[in-house]
C-alpha positions in Angstrom: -42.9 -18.9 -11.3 -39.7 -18.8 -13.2 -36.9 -17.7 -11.0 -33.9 -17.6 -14.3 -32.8 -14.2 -12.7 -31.9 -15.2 -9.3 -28.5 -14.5 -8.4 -28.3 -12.2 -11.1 -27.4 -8.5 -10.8 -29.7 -6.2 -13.3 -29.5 -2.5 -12.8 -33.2 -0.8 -12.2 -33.2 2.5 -13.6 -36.3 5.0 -12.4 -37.0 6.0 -16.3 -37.7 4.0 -18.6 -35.5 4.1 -22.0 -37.2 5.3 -25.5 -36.0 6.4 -28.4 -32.5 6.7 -29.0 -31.6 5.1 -25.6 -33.3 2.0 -26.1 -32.0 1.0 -29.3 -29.0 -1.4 -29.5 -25.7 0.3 -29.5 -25.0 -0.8 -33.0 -27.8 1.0 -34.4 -27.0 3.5 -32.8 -23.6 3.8 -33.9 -25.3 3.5 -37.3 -27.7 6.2 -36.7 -24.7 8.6 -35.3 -22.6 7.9 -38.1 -25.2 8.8 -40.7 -25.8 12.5 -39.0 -21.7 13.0 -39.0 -21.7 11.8 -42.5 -24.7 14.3 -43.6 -22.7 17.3 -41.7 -19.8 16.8 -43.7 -21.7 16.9 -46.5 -23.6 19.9 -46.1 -20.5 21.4 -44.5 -22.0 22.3 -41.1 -19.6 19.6 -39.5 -16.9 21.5 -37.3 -13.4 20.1 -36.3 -10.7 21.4 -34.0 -7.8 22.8 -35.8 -4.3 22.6 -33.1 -5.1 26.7 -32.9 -8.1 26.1 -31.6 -7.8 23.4 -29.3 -5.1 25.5 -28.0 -7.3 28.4 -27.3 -10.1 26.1 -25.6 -7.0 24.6 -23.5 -5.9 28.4 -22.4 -9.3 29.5 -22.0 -9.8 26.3 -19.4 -6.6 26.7 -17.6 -7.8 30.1 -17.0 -10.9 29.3 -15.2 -9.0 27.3 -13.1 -6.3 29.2 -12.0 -8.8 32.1 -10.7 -10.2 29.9 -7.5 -7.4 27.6 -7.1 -8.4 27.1 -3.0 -11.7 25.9 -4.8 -10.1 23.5 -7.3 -8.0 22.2 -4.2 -10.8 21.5 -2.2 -12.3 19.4 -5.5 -9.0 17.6 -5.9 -8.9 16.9 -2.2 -12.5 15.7 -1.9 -11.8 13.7 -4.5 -8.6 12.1 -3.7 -10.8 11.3 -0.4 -13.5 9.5 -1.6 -11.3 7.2 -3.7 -9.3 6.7 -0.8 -12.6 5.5 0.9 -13.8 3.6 -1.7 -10.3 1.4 -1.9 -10.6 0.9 1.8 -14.4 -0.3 1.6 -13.1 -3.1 -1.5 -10.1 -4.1 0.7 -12.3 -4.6 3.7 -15.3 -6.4 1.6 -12.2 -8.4 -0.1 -10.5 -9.8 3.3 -14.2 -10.9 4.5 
């Protein structure tokens, strides 16, 4: 039995890649490129003009701003976890 992965760390995933997720990331860089190409082309391709991204950016800050006890609980769950997660390293670090 050939043991060449030992000591190695491979990530399992439970599915299995196909198609487009199981191609190098060059080709699919290639592929990718090819469809942005074609939509210029045909002139389906959209880009953000500074008035729009403006808009999207207003539209966002909106959403936010109308449960902001919400958005504060996210921010401080967050700030938790990494807190948590900096501890565990320091602790697995000093062992």
């Amino acid at each position: 039995m050939n043991n060449s992965n030992v000591g190695t760390h491979q990530h399992v995933s439970k599915t299995s890649h196909r198609g487009f997720a199981a191609m190098d990331p060059e080709k699919q860089k290639a592929i990718a490129s090819k469809g942005g190409q074609a939509a210029h082309a045909k002139g389906t391709a959209h880009q953000f003009d500074s008035e729009e991204a403006r808009a999207a950016g207003r539209k966002g800050g909106m959403a936010v701003s109308r449960d902001s006890r919400h958005m504060a609980e996210i921010g401080r769950k967050g700030g938790e976890a990494a807190h948590q997660n900096r501890k565990k390293r320091q602790s697995t670090d000093q062992q």
